[in-house]
MIPA-389405 format. One record per residue (C-alpha): y, z, x; residue number from 0. Coordinates in Angstrom, 2 decimals. Each point is the difference from the previous one (the first is absolute). Example, Ala and Ser with C-alpha at 12.3 -4.5 7.8 and 13.67 -1.06 7.14 Angstrom:
BEGIN
@py: -4.50&pz: 7.80&px: 12.30&num: 0
@py: 3.44&pz: -0.66&px: 1.37&num: 1
***
This chain:
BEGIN
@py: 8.44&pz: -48.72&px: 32.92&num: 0
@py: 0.93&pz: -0.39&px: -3.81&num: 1
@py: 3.91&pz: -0.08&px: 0.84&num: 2
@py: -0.62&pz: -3.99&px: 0.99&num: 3
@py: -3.53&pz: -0.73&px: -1.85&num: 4
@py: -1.35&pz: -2.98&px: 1.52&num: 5
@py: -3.14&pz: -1.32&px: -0.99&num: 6
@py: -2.47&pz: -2.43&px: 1.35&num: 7
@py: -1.36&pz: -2.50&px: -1.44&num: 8
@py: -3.03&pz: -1.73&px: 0.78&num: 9
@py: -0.39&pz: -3.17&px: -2.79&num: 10
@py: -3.55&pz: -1.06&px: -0.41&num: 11
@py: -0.95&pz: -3.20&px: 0.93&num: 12
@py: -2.79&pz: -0.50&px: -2.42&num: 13
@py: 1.53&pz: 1.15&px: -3.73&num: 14
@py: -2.34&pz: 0.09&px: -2.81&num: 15
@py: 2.41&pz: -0.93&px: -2.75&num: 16
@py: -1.80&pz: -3.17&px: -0.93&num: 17
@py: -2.87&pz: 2.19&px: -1.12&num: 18
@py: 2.39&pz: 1.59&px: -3.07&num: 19
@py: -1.03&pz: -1.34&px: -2.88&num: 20
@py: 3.27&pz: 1.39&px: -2.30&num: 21
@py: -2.11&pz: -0.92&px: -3.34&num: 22
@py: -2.69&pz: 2.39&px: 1.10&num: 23
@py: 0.97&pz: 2.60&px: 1.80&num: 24
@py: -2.43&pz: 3.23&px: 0.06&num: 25
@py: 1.47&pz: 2.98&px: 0.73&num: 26
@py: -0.04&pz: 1.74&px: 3.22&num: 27
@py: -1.82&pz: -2.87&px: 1.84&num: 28
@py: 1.80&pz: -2.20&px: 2.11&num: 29
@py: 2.36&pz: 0.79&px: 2.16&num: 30
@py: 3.34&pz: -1.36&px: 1.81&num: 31
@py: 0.51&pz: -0.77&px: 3.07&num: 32
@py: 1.46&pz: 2.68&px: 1.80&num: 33
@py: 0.26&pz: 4.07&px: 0.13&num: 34
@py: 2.70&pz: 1.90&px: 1.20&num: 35
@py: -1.58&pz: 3.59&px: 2.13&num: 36
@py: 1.89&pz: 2.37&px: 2.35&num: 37
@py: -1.57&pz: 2.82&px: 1.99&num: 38
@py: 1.28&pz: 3.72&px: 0.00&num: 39
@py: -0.44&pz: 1.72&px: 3.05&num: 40
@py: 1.61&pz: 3.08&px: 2.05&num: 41
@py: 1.63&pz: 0.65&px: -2.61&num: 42
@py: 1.67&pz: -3.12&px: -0.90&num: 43
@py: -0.02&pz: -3.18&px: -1.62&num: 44
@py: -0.71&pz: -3.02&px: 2.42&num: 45
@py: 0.43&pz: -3.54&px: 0.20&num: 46
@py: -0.43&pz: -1.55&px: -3.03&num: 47
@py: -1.91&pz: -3.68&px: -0.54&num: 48
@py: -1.12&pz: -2.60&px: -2.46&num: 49
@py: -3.38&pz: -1.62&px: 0.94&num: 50
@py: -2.48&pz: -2.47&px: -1.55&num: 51
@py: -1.84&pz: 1.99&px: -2.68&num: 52
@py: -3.37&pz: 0.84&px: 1.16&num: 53
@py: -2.53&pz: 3.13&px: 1.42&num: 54
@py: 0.83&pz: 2.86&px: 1.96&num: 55
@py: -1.55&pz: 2.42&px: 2.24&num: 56
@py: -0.45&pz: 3.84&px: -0.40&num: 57
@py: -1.62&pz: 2.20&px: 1.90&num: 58
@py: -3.52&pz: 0.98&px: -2.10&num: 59
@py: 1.72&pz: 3.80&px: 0.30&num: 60
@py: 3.14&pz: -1.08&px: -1.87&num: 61
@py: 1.49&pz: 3.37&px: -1.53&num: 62
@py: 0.32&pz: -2.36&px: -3.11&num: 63
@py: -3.58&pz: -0.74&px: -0.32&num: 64
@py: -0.94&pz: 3.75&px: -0.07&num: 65
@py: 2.82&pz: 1.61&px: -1.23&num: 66
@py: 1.85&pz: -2.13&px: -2.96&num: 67
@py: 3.18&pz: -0.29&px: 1.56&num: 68
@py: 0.98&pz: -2.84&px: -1.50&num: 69
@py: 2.25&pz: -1.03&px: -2.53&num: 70
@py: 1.69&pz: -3.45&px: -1.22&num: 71
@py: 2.47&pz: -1.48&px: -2.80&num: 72
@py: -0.41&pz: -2.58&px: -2.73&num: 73
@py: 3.10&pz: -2.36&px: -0.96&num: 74
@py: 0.77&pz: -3.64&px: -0.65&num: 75
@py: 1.80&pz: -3.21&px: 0.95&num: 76
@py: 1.23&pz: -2.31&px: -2.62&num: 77
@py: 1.75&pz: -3.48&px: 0.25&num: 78
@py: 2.58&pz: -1.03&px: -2.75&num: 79
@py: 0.18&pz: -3.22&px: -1.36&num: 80
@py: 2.63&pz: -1.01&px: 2.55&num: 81
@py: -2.61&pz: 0.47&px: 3.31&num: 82
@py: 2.02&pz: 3.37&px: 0.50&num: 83
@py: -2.92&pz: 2.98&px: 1.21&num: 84
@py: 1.05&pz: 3.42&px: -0.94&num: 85
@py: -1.93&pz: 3.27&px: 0.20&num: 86
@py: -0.41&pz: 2.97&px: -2.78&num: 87
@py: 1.31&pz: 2.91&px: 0.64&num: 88
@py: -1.00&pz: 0.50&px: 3.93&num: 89
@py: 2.08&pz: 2.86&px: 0.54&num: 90
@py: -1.79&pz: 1.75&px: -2.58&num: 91
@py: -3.21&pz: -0.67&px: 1.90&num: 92
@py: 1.48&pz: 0.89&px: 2.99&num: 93
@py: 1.01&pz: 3.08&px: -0.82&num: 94
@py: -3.59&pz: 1.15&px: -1.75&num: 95
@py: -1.87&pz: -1.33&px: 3.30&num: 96
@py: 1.87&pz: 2.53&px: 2.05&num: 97
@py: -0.56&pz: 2.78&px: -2.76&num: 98
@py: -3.60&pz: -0.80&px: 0.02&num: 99
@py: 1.01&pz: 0.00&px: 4.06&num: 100
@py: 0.82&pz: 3.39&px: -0.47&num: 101
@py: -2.86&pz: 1.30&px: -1.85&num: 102
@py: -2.36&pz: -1.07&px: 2.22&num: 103
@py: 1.79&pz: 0.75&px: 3.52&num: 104
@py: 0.72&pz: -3.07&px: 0.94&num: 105
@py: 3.45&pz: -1.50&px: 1.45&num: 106
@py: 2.45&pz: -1.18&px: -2.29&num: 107
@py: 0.81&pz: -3.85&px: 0.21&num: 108
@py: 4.13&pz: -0.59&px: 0.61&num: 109
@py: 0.95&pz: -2.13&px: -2.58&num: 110
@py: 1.80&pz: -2.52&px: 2.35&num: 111
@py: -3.63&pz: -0.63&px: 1.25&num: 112
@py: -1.65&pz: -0.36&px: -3.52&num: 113
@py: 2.24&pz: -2.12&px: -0.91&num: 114
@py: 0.96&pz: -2.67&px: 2.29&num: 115
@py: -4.39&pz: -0.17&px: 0.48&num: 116
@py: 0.28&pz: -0.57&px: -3.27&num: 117
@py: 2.47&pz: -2.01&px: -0.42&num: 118
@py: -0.97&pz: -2.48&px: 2.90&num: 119
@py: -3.50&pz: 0.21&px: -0.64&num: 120
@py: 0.46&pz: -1.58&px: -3.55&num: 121
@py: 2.48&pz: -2.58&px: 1.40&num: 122
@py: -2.60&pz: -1.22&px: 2.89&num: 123
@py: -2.45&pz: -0.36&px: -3.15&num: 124
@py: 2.10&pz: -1.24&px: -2.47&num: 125
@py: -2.37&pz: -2.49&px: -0.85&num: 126
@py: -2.68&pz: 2.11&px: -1.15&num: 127
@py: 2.48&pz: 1.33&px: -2.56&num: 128
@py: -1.32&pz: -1.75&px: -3.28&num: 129
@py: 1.89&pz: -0.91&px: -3.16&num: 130
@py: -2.17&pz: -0.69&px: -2.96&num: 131
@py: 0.07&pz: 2.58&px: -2.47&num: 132
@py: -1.25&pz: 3.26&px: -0.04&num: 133
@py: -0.22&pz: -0.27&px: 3.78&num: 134
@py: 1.28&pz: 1.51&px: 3.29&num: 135
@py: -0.01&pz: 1.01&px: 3.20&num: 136
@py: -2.17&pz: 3.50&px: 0.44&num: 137
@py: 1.67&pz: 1.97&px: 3.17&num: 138
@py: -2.54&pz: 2.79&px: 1.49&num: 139
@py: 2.21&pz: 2.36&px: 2.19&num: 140
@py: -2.48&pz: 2.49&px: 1.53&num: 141
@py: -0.39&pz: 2.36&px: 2.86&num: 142
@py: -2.99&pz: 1.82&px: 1.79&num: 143
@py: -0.59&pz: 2.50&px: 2.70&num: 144
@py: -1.10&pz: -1.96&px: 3.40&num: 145
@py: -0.96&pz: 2.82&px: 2.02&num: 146
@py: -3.29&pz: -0.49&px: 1.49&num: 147
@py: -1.01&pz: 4.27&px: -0.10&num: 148
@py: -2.16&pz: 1.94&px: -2.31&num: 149
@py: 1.63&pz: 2.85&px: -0.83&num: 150
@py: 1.49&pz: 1.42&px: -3.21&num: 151
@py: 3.45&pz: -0.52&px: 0.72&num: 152
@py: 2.80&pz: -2.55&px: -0.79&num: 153
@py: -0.07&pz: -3.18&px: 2.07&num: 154
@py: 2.80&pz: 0.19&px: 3.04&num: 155
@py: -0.28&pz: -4.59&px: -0.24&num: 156
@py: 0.39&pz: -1.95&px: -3.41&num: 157
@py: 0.19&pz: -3.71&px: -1.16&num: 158
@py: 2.02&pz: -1.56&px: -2.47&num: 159
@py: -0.43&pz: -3.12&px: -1.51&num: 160
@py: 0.76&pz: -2.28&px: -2.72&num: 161
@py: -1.37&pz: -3.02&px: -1.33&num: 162
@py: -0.47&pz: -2.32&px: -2.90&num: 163
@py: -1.99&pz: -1.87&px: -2.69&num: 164
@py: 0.58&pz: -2.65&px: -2.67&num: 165
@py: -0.78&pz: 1.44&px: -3.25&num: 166
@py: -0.37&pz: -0.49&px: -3.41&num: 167
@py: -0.72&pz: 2.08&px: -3.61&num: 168
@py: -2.05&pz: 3.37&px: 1.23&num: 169
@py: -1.24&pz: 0.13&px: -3.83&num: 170
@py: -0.60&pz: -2.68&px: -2.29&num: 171
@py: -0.76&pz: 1.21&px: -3.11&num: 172
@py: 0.66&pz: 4.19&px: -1.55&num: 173
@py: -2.00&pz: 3.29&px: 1.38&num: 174
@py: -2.63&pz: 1.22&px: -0.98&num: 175
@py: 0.66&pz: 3.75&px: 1.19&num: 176
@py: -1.86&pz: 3.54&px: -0.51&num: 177
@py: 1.24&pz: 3.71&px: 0.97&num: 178
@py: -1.75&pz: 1.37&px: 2.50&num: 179
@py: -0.70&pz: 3.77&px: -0.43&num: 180
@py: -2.29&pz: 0.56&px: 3.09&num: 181
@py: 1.27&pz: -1.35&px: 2.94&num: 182
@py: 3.52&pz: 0.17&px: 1.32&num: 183
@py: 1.92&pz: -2.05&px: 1.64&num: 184
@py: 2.98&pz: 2.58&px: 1.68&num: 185
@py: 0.84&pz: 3.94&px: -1.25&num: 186
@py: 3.32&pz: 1.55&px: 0.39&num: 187
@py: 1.27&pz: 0.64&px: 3.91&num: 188
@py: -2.24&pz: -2.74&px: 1.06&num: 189
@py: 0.92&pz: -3.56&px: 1.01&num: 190
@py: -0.33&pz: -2.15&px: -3.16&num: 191
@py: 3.95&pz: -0.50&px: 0.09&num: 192
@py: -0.67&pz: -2.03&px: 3.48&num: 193
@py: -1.47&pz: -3.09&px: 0.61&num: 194
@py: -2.41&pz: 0.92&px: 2.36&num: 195
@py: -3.26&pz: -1.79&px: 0.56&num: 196
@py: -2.47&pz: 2.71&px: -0.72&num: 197
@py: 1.33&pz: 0.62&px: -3.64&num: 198
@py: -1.21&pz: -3.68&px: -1.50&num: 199
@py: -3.37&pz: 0.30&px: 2.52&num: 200
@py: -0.88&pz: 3.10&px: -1.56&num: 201
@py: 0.85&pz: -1.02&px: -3.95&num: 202
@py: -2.57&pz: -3.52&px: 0.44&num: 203
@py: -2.80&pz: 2.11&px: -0.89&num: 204
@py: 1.12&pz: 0.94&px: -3.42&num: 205
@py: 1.81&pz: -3.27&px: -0.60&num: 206
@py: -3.64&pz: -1.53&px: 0.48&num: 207
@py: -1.63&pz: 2.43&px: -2.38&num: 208
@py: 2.68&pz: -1.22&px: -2.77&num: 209
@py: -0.59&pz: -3.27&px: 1.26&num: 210
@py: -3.85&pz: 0.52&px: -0.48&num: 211
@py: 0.70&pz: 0.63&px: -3.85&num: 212
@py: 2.27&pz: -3.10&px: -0.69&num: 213
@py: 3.50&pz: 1.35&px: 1.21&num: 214
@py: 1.97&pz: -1.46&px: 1.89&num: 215
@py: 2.15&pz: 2.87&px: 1.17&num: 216
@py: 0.43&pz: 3.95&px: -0.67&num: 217
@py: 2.21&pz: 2.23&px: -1.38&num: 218
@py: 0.48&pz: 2.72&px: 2.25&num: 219
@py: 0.87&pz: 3.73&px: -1.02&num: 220
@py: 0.76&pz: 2.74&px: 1.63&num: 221
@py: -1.89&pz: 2.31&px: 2.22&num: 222
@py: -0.16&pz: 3.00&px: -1.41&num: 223
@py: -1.11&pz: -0.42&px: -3.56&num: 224
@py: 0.31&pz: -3.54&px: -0.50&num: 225
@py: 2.11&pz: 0.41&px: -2.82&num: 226
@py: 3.11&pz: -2.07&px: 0.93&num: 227
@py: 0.31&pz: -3.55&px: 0.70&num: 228
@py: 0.83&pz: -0.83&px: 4.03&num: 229
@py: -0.47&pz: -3.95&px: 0.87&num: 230
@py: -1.86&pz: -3.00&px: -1.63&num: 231
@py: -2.21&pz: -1.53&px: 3.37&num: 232
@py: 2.68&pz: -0.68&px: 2.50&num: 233
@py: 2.73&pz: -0.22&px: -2.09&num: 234
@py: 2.54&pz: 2.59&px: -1.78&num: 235
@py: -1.21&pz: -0.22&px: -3.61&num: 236
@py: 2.79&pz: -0.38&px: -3.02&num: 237
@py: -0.42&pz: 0.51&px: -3.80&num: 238
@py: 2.16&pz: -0.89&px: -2.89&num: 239
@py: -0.64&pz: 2.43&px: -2.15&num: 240
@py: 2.42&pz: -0.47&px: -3.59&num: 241
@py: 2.25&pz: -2.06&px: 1.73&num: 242
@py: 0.05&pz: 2.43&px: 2.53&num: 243
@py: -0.30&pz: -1.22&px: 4.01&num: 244
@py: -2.20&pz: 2.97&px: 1.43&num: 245
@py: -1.35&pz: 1.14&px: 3.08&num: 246
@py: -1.36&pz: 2.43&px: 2.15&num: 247
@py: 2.69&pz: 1.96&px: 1.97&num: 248
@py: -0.29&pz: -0.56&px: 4.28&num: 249
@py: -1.41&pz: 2.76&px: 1.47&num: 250
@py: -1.58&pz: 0.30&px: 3.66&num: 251
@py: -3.44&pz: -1.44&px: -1.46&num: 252
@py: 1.53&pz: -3.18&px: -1.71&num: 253
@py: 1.63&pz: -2.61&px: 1.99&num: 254
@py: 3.91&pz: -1.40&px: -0.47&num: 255
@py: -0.55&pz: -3.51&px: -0.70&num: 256
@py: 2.22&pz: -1.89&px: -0.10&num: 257
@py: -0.88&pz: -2.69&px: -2.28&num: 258
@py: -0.25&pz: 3.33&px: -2.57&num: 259
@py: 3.44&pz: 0.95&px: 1.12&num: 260
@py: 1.55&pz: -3.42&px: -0.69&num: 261
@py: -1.79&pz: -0.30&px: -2.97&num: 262
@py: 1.90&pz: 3.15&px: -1.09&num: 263
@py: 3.29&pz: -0.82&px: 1.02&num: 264
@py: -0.57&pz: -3.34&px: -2.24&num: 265
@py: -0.86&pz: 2.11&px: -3.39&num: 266
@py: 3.04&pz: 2.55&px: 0.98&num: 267
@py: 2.06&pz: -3.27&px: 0.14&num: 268
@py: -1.52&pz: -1.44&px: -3.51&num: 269
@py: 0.88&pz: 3.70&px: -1.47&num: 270
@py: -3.63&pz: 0.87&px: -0.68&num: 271
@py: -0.93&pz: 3.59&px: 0.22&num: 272
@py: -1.65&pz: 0.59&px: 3.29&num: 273
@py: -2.00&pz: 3.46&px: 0.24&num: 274
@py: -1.13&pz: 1.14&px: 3.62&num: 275
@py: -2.70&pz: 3.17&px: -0.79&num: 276
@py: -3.20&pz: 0.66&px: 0.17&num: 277
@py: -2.22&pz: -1.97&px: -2.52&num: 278
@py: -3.13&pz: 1.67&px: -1.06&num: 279
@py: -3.25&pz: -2.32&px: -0.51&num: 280
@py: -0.07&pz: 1.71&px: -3.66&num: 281
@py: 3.52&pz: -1.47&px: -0.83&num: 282
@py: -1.03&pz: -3.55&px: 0.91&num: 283
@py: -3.07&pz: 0.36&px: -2.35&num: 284
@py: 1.56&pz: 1.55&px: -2.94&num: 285
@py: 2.58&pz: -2.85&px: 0.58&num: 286
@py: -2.61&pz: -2.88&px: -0.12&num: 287
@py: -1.90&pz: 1.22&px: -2.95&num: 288
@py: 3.78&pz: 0.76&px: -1.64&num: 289
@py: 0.72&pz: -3.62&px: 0.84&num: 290
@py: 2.93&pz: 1.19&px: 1.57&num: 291
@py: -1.12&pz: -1.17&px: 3.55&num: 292
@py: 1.82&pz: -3.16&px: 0.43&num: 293
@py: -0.99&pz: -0.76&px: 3.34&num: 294
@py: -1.70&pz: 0.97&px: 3.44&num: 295
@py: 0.48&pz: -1.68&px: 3.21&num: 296
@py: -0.34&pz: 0.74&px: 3.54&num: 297
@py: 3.49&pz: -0.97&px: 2.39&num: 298
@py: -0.43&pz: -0.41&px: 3.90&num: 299
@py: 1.06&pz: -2.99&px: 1.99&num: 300
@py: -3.54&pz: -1.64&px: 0.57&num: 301
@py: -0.02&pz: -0.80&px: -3.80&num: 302
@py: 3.31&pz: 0.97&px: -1.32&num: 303
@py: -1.26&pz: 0.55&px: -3.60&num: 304
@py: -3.22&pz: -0.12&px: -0.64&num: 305
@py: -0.32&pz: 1.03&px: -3.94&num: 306
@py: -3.11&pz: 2.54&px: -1.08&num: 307
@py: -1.86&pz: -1.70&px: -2.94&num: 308
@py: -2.59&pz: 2.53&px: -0.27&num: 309
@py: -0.43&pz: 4.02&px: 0.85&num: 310
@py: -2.75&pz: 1.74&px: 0.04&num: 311
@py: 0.02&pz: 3.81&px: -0.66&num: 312
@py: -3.59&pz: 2.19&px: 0.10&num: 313
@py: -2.40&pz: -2.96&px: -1.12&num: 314
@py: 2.35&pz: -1.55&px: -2.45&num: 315
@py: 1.71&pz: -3.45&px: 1.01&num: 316
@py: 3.45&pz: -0.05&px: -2.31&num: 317
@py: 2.15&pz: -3.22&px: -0.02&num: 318
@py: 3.46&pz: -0.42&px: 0.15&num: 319
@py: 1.79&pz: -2.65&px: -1.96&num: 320
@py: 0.57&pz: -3.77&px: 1.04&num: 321
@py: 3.08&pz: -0.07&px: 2.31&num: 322
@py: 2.53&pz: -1.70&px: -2.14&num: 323
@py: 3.02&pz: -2.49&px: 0.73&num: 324
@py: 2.33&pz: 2.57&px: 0.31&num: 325
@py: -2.13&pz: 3.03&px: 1.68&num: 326
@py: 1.62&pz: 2.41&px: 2.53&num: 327
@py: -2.49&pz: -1.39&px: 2.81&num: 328
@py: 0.62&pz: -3.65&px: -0.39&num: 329
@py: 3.74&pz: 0.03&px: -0.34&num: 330
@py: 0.08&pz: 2.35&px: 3.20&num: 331
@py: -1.91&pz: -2.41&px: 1.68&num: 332
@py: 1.29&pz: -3.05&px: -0.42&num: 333
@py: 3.97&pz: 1.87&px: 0.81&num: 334
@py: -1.66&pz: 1.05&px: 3.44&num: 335
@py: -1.06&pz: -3.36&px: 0.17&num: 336
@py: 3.05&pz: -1.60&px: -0.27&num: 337
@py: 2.12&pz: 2.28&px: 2.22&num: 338
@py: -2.39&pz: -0.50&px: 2.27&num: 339
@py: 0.02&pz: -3.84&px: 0.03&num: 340
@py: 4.03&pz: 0.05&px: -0.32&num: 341
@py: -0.37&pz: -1.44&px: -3.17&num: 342
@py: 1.46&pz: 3.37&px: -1.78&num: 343
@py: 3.04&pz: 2.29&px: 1.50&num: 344
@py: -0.79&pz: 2.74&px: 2.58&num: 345
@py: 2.08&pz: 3.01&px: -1.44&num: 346
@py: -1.87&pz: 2.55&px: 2.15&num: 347
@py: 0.28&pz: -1.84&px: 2.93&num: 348
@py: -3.56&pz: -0.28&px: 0.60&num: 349
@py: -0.76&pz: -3.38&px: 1.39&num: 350
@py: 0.70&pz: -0.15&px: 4.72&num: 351
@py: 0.27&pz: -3.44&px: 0.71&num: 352
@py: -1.59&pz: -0.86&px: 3.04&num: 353
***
């Protein structure tokens, strides 16, 4: 079936576009037009399709629904000055879907399929893809378990499906964060490195206690003594610490972003010291009350930076220092930015225009 990928398309005849207001855009609200979904099934991928976005129907004994098998991807659209739409990265996200696939026995997607749904997906709603600053189109690629049987297995039927919404700035003003030393969010040899849906169900909880005490966000450590730095909220965290760009090594309980990874590849390419390790909650203390934390900020593609103003360590709130002209986290920013718009060269060869 994938040798000659055909897709159908099925245009809706009622689009909402007029409702976008691109001066006001909330994120994670509205939604475009159309959503691309194809079935797998003995074994094999079916016939793909692109249909008015809208409800489905599963069976109230979904494997899903009882069993987590679910999983799903977070990138972006962006349109250059010039009306050109290209997308960030996608093989990248591609290639951690099926990885989180893997972990959680589910089929992996072919790439041909992934990305022509993509790619003619965005181009059916290329309307929806805004242009004022600090805005985008959010892509949700996600798949789920469709068998209609309760029983502790995997599923034998999936879904996978992708669609869209008009976004703009996830964060508008710097973090208030805490470590958490109680709960956890994954432990070595689980499934914190994939993007499955159970892991952010299961750290809301915590995230509401923080929230409860005037965070916005945690700082989550490690499972087994809570000693070492693991992710800020959703997000990879990052500290410059003396000049230094530092943060916590990958490991099967800390997800490869890939916002983090760019945001490496950019400081490798300024000749900044990058250090990949583990970073103990001790060393980011003794840092801020050495004044030799620079700065903290959390990296994922919802926000892409999202600077930490204030951490909070066993009772004690400590502040970090004003973000400057010239900080790490701004200047990283605004070069994503760019590249992303067009406005900047693409080195890396990150941008797929669609």
């Amino acid at each position: 079936m994938l040798d000659t990928l055909t897709i159908s398309i099925q245009p809706t005849t009622a689009s909402r576009l007029g409702e976008l207001d691109p001066a006001n855009i909330e994120f994670g609200k509205i939604f475009a037009d159309h959503m691309f979904a194809v079935d797998y099934a003995d074994g094999e991928w079916q016939a793909a399709q692109i249909v008015p976005y809208g409800d489905m129907a599963v069976s109230p004994a979904n494997s899903a629904l009882h069993y987590g098998q679910a999983i799903f991807e977070g990138m972006k659209a962006y349109k250059a000055p010039n009306g050109e739409i290209a997308l960030f990265r996608p093989l990248d996200n591609w290639r951690r879907l099926n990885e989180s696939a893997a972990r959680m026995c589910m089929p992996e997607i072919p790439e041909e399929l992934f990305m022509q749904g993509l790619s003619q997906l965005i181009r059916l709603d290329a309307g929806w893809v805004p242009s004022t600053a600090g805005s985008s189109l959010y892509i949700r690629p996600f798949m789920f378990a469709t068998d209609g049987f309760i029983g502790v297995r995997p599923s034998d039927a999936y879904r996978f499906m992708i669609f869209t919404c008009p976004v703009g700035k996830y964060y508008n003003k710097p973090l208030r964060v805490r470590f958490e030393n109680k709960y956890v969010r994954s432990a070595e040899g689980g499934a914190g490195y994939a993007k499955n849906a159970g892991n952010y169900g299961a750290a809301m909880y915590p995230t509401k206690l923080a929230q409860q005490q005037g965070y916005n966000q945690l700082i989550w450590t490690d499972a087994s003594e809570h000693r070492y730095v693991e992710e800020s909220g959703t997000m990879n965290a990052i500290f410059v610490i003396d000049g230094r760009v530092v943060t916590p090594a990958l490991s099967s309980s800390i997800l490869d972003g890939i916002t983090r990874r760019s945001v490496l590849q950019l400081a490798r390419d300024w000749g900044l010291t990058v250090e990949e390790r583990k970073v103990s909650v001790l060393e980011i203390i003794e840092a801020l009350k050495q004044g030799k934390l620079n700065e903290a900020f959390g990296v994922g593609t919802a926000a892409t930076i999202a600077p930490i103003a204030t951490i909070g360590y066993e009772g004690t709130d400590y502040e970090l220092p004003q973000t400057t002209a010239n900080a790490f986290s701004l200047r990283v920013g605004e070069a994503l930015d760019a590249i992303r718009s067009g406005e900047a060269p693409d080195p890396h060869g990150w941008m797929v225009r669609v």
